[in-house]
C-alpha positions as protocol buffer text, in pm:
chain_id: "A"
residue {
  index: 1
  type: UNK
  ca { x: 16213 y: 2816 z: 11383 }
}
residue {
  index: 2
  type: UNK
  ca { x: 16223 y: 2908 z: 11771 }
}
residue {
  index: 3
  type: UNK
  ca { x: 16099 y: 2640 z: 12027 }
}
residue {
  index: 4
  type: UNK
  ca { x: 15776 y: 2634 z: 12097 }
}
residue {
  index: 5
  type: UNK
  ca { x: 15661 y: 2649 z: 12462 }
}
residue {
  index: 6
  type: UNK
  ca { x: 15447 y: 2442 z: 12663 }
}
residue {
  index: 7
  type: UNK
  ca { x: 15131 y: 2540 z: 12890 }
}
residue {
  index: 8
  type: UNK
  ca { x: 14814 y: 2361 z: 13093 }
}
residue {
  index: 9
  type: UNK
  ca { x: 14524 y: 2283 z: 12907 }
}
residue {
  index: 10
  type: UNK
  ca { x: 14241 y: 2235 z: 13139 }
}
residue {
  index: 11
  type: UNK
  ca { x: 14245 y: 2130 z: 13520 }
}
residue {
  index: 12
  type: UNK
  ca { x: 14355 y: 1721 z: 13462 }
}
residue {
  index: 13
  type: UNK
  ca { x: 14662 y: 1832 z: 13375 }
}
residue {
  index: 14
  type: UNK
  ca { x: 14724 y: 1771 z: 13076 }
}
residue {
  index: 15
  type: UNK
  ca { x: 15031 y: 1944 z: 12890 }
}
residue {
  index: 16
  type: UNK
  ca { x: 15071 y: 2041 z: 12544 }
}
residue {
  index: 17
  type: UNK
  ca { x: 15270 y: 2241 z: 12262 }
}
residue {
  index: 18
  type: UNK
  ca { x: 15137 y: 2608 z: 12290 }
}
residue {
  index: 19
  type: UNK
  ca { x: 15097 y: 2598 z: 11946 }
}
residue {
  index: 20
  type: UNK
  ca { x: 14886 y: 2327 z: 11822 }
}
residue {
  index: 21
  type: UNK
  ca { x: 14789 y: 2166 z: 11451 }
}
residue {
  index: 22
  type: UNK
  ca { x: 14468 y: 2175 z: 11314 }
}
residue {
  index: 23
  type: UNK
  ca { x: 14454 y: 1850 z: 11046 }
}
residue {
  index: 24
  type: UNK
  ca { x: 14137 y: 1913 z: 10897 }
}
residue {
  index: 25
  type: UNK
  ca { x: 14210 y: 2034 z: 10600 }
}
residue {
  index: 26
  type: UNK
  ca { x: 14456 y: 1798 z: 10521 }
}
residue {
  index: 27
  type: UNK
  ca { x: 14261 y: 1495 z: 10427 }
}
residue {
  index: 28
  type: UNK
  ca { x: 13907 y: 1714 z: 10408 }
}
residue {
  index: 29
  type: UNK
  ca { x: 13711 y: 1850 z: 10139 }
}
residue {
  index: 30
  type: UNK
  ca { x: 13593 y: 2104 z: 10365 }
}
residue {
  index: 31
  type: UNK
  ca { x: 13827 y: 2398 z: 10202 }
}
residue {
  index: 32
  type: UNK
  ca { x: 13895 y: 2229 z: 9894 }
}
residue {
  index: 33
  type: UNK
  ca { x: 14031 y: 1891 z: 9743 }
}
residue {
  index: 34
  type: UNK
  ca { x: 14273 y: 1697 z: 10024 }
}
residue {
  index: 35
  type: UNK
  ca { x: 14611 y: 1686 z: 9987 }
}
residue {
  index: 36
  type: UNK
  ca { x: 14875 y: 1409 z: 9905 }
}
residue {
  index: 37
  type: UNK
  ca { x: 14903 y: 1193 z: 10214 }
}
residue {
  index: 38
  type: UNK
  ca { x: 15311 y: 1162 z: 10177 }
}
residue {
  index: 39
  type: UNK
  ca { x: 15297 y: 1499 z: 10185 }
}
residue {
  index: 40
  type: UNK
  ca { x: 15059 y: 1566 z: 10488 }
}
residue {
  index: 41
  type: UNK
  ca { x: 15261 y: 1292 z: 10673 }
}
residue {
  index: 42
  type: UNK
  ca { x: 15574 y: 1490 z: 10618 }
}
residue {
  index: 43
  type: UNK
  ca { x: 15411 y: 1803 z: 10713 }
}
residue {
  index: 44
  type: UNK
  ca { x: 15300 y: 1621 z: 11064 }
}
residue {
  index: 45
  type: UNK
  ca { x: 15635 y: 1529 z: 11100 }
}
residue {
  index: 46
  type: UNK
  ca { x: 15796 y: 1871 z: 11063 }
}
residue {
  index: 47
  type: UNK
  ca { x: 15524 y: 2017 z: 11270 }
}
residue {
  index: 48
  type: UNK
  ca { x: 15665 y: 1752 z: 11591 }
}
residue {
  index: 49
  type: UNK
  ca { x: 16034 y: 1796 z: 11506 }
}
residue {
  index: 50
  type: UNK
  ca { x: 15978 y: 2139 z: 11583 }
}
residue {
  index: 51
  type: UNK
  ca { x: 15820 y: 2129 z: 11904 }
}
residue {
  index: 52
  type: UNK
  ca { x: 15457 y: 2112 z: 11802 }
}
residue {
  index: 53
  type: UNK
  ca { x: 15281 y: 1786 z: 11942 }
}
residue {
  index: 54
  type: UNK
  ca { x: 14929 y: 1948 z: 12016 }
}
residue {
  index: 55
  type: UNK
  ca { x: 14749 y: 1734 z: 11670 }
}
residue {
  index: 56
  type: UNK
  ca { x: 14348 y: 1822 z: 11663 }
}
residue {
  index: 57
  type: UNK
  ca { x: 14140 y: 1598 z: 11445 }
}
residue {
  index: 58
  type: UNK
  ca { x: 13780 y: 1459 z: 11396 }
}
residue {
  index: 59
  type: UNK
  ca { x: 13625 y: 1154 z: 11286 }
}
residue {
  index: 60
  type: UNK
  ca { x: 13340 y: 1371 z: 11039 }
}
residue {
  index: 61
  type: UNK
  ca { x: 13703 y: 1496 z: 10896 }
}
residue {
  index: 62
  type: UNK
  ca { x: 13707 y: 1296 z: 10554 }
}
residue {
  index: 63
  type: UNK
  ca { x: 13463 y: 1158 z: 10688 }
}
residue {
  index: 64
  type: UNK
  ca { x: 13701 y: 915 z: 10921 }
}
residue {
  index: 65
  type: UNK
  ca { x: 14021 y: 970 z: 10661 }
}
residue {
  index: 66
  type: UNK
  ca { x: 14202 y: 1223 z: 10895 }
}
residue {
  index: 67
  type: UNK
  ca { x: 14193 y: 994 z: 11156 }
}
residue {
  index: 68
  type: UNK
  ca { x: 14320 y: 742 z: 10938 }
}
residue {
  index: 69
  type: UNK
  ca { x: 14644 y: 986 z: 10794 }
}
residue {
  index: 70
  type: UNK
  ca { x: 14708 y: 1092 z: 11163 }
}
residue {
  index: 71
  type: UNK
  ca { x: 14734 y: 694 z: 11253 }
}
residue {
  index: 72
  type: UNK
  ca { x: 14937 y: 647 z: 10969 }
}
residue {
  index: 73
  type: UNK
  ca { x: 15176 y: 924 z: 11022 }
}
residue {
  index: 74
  type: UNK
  ca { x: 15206 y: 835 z: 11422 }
}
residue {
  index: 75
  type: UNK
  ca { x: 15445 y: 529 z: 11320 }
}
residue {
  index: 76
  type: UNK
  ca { x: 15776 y: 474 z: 11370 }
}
residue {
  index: 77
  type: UNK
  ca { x: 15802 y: 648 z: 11765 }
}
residue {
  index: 78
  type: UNK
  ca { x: 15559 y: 991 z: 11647 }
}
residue {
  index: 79
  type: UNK
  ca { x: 15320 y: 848 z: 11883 }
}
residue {
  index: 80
  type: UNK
  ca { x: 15500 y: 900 z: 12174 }
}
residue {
  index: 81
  type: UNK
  ca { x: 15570 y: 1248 z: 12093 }
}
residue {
  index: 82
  type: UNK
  ca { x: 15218 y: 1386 z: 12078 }
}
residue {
  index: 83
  type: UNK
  ca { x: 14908 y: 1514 z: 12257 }
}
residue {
  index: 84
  type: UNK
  ca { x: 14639 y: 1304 z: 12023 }
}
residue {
  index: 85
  type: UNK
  ca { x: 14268 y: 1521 z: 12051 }
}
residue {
  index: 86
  type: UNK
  ca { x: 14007 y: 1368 z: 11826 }
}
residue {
  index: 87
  type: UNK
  ca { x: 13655 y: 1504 z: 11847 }
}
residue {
  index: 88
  type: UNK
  ca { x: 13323 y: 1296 z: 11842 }
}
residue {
  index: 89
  type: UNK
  ca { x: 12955 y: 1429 z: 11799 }
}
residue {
  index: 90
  type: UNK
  ca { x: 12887 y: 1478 z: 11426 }
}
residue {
  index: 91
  type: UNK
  ca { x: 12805 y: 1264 z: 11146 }
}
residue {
  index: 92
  type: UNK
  ca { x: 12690 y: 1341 z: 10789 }
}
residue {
  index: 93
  type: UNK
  ca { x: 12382 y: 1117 z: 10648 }
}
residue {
  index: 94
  type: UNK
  ca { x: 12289 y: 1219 z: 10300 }
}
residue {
  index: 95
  type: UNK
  ca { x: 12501 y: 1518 z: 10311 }
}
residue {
  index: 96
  type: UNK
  ca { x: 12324 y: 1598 z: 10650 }
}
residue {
  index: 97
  type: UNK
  ca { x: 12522 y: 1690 z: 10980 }
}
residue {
  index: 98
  type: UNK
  ca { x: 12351 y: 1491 z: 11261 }
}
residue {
  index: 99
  type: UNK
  ca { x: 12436 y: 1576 z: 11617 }
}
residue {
  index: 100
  type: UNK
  ca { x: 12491 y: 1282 z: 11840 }
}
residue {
  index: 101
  type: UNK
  ca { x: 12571 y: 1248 z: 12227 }
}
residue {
  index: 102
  type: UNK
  ca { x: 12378 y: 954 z: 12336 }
}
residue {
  index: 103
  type: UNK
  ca { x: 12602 y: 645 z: 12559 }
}
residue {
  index: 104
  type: UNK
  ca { x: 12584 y: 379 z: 12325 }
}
residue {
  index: 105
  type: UNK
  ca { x: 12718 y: 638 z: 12009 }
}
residue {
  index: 106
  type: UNK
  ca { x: 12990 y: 789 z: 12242 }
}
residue {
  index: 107
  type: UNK
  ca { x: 13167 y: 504 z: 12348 }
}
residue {
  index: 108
  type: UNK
  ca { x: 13122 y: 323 z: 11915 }
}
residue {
  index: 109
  type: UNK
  ca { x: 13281 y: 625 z: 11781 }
}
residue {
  index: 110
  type: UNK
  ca { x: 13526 y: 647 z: 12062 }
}
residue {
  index: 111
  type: UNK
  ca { x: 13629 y: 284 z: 11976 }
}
residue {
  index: 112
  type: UNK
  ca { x: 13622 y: 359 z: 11611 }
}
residue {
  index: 113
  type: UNK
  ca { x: 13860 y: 701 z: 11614 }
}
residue {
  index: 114
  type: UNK
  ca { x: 14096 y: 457 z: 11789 }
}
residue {
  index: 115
  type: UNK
  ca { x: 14145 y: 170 z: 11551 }
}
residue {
  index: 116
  type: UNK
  ca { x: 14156 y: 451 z: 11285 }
}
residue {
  index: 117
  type: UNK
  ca { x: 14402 y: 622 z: 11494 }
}
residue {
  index: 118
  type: UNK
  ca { x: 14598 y: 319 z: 11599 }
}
residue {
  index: 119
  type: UNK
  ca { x: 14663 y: 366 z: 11930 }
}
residue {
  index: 120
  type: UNK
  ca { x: 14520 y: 246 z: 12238 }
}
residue {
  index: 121
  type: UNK
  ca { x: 14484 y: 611 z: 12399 }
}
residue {
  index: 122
  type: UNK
  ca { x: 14356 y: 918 z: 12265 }
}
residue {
  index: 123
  type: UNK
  ca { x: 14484 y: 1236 z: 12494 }
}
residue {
  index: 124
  type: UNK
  ca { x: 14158 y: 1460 z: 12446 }
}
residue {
  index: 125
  type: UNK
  ca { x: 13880 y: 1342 z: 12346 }
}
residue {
  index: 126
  type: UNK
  ca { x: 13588 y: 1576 z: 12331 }
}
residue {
  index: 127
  type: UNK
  ca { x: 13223 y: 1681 z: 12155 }
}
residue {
  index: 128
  type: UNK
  ca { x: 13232 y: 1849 z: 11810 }
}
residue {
  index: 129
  type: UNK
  ca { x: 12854 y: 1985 z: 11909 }
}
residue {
  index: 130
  type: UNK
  ca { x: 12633 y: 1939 z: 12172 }
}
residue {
  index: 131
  type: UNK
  ca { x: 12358 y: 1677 z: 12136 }
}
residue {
  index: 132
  type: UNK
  ca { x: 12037 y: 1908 z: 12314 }
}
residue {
  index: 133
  type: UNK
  ca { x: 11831 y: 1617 z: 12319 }
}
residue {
  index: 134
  type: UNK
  ca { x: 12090 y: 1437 z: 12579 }
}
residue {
  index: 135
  type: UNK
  ca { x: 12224 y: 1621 z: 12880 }
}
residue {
  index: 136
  type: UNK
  ca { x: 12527 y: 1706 z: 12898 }
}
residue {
  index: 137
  type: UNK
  ca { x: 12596 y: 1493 z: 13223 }
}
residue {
  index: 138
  type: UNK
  ca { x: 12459 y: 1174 z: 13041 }
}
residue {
  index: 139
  type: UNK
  ca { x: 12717 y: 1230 z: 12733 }
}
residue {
  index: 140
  type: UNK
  ca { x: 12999 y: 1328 z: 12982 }
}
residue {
  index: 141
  type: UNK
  ca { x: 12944 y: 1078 z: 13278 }
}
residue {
  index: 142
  type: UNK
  ca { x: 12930 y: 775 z: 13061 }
}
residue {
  index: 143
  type: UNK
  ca { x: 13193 y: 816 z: 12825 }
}
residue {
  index: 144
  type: UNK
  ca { x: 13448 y: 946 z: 13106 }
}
residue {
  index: 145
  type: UNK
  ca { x: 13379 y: 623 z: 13271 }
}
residue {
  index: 146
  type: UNK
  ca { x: 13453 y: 396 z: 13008 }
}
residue {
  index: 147
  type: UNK
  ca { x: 13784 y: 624 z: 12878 }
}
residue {
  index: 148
  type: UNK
  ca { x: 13919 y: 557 z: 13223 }
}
């Protein structure tokens, strides 16, 4: 396997793997049954070792269990290695999707993804959907403030 480059994403410069990993399905019923974690975690781990460090979760994945394999397969220096992006915005009641982008949720599932991530910093975090019943500046503002 070649190296894989590096580009910009976004204006804030942040830097990551050209080629990123999608984790969804790992841990996610979304495209069938999840997968073994040992295995996932050694998947992950190949995925860095060869230059890929751009790792895209959610907390709605598993609900909350993807976050909790990428934490677990972070140990041991991986940490270091990666761009973390975890998504907020969704939740499932009842089997429902609920859009959320209110202040108060924001910052509760921000502090959430990272004790399930274990890590004190996620690299990108951003919304899975748009709340329309919150401007966008509201959702934005706050949570950029408190990230900081």
């Amino acid at each position: 396997m070649g190296k894989v480059g590096r580009m910009k994403l976004g204006s804030q410069g942040l830097e990551v793997s050209a080629q990123g990993l999608g984790c969804m399905s790992m841990s996610n019923g979304y495209y069938g049954p999840g997968k073994p974690e040992a295995d996932m975690i050694k998947l992950i781990h190949h995925a860095i070792c060869h230059g890929i460090t751009f790792l895209d979760t959610s907390d709605v994945y598993g609900p909350y269990a993807n976050e909790i394999l990428l934490g677990k397969a972070m140990k041991g220096g991986m940490r270091e290695r990666v761009e973390l992006c975890t998504k907020f915005g969704v939740s499932l009641v009842s089997g429902n999707m609920e859009v959320h982008g209110d202040p108060a949720y924001v910052r509760a599932a921000c502090e959430a993804s990272l004790r399930r991530l274990d890590t004190n910093c996620i690299d990108l975090y951003y919304q899975h959907r748009i709340d329309t019943s919150v401007p966008i500046e509201i959702t934005s503002s706050d949570h950029l403030q408190f990230l900081k």
